[in-house]
C-alpha positions in Angstrom: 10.7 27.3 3.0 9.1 24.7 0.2 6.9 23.5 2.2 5.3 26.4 3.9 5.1 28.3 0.0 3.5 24.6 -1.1 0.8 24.8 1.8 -0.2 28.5 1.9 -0.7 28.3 -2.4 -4.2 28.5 -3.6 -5.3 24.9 -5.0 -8.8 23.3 -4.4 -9.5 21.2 -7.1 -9.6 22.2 -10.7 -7.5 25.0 -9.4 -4.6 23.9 -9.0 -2.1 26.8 -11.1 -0.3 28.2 -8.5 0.5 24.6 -6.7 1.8 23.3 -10.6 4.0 26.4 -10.8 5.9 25.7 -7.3 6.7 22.5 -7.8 7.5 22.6 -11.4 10.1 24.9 -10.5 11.1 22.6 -7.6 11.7 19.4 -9.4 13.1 20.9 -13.0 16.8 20.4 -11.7 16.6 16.9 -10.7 14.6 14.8 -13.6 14.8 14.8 -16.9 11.4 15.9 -18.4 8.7 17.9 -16.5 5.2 17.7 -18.9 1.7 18.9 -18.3 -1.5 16.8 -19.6 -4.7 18.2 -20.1 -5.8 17.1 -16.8 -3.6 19.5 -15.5 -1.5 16.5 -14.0 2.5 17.5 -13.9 4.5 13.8 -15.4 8.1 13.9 -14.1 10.5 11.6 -15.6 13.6 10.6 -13.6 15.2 8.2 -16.3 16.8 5.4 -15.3 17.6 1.8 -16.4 16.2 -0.4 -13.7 12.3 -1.4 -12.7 10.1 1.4 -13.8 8.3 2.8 -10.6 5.1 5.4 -10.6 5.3 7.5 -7.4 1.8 9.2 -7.4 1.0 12.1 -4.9 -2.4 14.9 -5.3 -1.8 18.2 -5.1 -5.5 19.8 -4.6 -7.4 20.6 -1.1 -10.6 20.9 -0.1 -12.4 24.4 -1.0 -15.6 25.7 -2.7 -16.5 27.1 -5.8 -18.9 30.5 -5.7 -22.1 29.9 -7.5 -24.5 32.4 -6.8 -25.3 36.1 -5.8 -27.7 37.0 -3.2 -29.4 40.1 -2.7 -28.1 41.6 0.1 -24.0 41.5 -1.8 -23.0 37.9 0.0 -22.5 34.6 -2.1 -24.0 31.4 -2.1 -21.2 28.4 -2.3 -20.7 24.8 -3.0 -17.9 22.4 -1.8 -15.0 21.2 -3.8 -14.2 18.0 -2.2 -15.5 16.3 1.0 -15.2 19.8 3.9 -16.3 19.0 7.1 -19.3 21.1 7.3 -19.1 21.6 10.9 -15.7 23.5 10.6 -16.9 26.1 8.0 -18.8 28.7 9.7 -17.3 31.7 10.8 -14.0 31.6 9.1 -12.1 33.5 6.5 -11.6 32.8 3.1 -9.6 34.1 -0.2 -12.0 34.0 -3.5 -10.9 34.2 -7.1 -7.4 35.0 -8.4 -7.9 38.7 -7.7 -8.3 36.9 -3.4 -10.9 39.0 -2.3 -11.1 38.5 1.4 -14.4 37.2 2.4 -16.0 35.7 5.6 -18.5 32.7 5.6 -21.3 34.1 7.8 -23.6 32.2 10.4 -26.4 33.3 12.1 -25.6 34.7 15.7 -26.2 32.1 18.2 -28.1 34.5 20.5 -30.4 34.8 17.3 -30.8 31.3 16.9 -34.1 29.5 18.3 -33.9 26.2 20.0 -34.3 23.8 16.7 -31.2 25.6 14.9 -29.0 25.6 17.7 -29.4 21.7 17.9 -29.4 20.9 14.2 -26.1 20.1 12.0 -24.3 22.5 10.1 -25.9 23.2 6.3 -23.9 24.6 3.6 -27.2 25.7 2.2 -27.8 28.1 4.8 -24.5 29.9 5.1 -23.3 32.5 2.7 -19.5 34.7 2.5 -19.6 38.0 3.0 -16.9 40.2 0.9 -18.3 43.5 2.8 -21.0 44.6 -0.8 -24.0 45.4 0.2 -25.9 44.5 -3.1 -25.6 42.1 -6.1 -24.4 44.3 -8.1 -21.6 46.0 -5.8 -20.7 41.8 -5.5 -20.5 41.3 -9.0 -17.7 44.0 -9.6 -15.3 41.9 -7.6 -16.3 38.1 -7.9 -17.5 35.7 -10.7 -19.9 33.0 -10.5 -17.2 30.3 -10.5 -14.3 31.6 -8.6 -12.9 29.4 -6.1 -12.9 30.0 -2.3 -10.3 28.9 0.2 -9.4 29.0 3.6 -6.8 31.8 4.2 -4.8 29.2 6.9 -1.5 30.3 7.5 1.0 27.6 7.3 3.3 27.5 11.0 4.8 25.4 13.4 2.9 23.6 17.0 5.7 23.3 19.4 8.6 21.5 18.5 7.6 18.4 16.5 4.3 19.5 14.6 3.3 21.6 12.0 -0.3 23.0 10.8 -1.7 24.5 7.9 -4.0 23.9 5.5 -4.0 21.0 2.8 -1.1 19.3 4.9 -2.6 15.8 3.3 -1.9 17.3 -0.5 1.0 19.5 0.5 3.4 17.6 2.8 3.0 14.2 0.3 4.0 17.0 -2.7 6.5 18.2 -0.4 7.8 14.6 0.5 7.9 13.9 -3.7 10.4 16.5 -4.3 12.7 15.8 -1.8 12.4 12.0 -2.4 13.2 13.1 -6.5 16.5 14.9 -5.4 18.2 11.9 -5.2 19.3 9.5 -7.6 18.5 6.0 -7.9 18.7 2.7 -10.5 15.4 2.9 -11.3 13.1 4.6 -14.0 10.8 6.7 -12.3 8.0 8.6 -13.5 6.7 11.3 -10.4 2.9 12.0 -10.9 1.5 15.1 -9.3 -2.0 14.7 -9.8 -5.5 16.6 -9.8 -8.6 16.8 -9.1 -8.6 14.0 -6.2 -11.0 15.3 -4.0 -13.6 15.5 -6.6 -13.1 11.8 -7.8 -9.5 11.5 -8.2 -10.0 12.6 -12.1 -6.3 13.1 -12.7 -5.4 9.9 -11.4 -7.6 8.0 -13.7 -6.4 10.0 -16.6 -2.5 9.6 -15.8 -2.4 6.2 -14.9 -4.0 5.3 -18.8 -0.6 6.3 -19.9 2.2 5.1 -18.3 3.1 1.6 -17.4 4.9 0.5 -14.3 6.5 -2.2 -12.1 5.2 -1.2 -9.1 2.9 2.3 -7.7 3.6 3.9 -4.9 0.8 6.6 -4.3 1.7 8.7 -1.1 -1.2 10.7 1.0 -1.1 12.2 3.7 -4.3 10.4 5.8 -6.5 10.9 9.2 -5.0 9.9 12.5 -6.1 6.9 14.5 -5.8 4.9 17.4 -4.1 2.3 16.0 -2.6 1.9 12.8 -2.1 5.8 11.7 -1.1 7.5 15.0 0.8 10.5 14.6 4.8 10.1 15.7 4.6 6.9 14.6 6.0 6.9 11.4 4.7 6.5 7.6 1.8 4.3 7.4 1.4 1.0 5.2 -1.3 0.5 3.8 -2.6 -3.3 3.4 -6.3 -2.1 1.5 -7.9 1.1 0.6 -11.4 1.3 -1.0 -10.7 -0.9 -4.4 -7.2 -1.5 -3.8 -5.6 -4.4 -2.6 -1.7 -3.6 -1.7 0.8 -5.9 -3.5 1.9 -8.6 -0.4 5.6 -8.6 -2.2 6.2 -5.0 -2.0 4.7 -4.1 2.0 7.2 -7.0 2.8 9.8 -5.5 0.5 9.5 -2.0 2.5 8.7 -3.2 5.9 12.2 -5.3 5.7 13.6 -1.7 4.5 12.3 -0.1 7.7 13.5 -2.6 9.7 17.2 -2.7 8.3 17.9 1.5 8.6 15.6 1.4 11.7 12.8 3.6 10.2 9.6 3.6 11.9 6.4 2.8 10.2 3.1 1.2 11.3 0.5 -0.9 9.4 -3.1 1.1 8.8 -5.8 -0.7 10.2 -8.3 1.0 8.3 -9.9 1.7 4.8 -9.5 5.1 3.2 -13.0 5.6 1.0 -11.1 7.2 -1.5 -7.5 6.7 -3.3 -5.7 7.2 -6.4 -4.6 3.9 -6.1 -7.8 2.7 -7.6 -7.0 3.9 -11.2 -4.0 2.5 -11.1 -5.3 -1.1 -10.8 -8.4 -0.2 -12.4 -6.1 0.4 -16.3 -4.1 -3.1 -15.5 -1.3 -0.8 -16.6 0.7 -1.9 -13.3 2.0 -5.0 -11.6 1.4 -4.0 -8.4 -0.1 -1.0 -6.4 1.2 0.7 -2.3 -0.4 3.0 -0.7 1.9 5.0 2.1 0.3 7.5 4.2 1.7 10.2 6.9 -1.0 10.4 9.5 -2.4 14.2 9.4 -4.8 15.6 12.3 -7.9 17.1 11.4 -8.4 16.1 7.8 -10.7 17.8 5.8 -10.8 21.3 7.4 -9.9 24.8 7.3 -6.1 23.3 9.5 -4.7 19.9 10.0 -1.5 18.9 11.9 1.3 16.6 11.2 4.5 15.9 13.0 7.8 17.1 11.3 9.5 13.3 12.4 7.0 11.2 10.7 7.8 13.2 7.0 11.3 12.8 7.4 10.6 9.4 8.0 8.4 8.6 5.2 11.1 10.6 2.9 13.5 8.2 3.7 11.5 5.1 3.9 10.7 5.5 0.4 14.7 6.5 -0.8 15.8 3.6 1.1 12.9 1.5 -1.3 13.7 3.1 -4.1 17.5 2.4 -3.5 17.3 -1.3 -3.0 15.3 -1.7 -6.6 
């Protein structure tokens, strides 16, 4: 199943290898050039003769990179990305390419006096344990540098919802190649970017370089009240950090949903971070939306989405791409 090998592959940012290799292979058979930048960013091309349309999707996660030995054989660590620091303790990790299994201690709560049982979570105080009991028993098996990832197996909640981890890189990617296997008018270029969650450095490098009528840049993005509920269908965005959405094209799409009765909802918030941004920021398009599929938990070691609102979003997004 694509999207299960798509969300169990190693990929915090900067590491993004084994991610690039699935979907290369996944897209080869339905555009016309697959390339690689320097950035690491894959640029599809899906020729065609009508408007030129970017569809822009990240394909890192959240993760850590391992930075220091200590004594006793465990590892000092810093974050890759924005991790919620009160979900790392006590959870199991993969580190380098070689995936040595590894467990990021905390102290026993029993052991704990009154002050650090109250106090938040700090990175600095926790270290991963890969079972060496010195420095240099920890050094035979891991490299300052190696990335760490939660081990979070990929499955399904009941009958609507899946988990896993990096569901808001993974199920966006997943949503791309399925949206690519059909053809349309239009000239589409499919960006699968890196480095998002450390400043959304691919995006600013990949949107110097192509220009576009119109940029769609799909997330996946936490769940709210209103506005991004899960089960209620792809989310529109109307602003997100520096991005203002292009009034033409949420019409455009909502009249889309409307007319194949496809449910979607309007986000009533501002994401802080989106590759959006870079798009506007290089003047290199006319126009810039941002469509999300509302994720549970984002930004820990397992989120949740609901199978309905990806199928959703997949053909929201045909149906757009159709009527261009």
């Amino acid at each position: 199943m694509l999207l299960e090998r798509l969300c169990n592959a190693v990929g915090p940012s900067s590491y993004e290898d084994e991610v690039r290799n699935i979907i290369k292979d996944s897209i080869k058979d339905f555009v016309h050039e697959v390339n690689v930048d320097k950035m690491g960013n894959i640029i599809a091309h899906k020729k065609g003769s009508g408007k030129t349309v970017i569809l822009d999707v990240f394909m890192d996660e959240v993760g850590f990179i391992v930075t220091a030995y200590n004594n006793d054989g465990t590892l000092k660590f810093t974050p890759l990305g924005n991790v919620q620091e009160k979900s790392i303790p006590c959870k199991n990790v993969i580190i380098g390419k070689n995936k040595i299994n590894g467990v990021i201690g905390l102290k026993a709560i029993h052991l704990q006096n009154k002050k650090e049982r109250e106090e938040e979570v700090d990175i600095e105080t926790l270290s991963i344990d890969i079972g060496a009991t010195s420095k240099e028993e920890a050094k035979k098996y891991v490299s300052i540098g190696d990335e760490v990832l939660f081990t979070t197996e990929f499955g399904i909640l009941g009958e609507r919802y899946i988990k896993g981890k990096a569901l808001d890189s993974r199920v966006p990617c997943y949503a791309l190649i399925e949206i690519l296997k059909e053809n349309y008018n239009a000239d589409i270029y499919a960006i699968f970017t890196s480095q998002r969650h450390i400043g959304s450095r691919g995006a600013i490098i990949s949107s110097c370089n192509i220009k576009s009528d119109i940029t769609i840049v799909l997330e996946g993005a936490l769940t709210k009240e209103e506005g991004n509920k899960i089960e209620n269908g792809p989310s529109i965005s109307r602003i997100d950090n520096n991005t203002i959405c292009y009034n033409r094209f949420i019409d455009d799409i909502r009249k889309i949903g409307e007319k194949e009765k496809i449910p979607y909802q309007i986000k009533k918030y501002i994401n802080k971070q989106n590759d959006g941004d870079s798009y506007i920021n290089t003047g290199n398009t006319k126009g810039v939306i941002t469509i999300s599929i509302p994720c549970k938990y984002m930004n820990s070691p397992i989120l949740v989405s609901c199978k309905e609102d990806i199928e959703n979003t997949i053909r929201l997004i045909r149906e757009y791409l159709k009527s261009l």
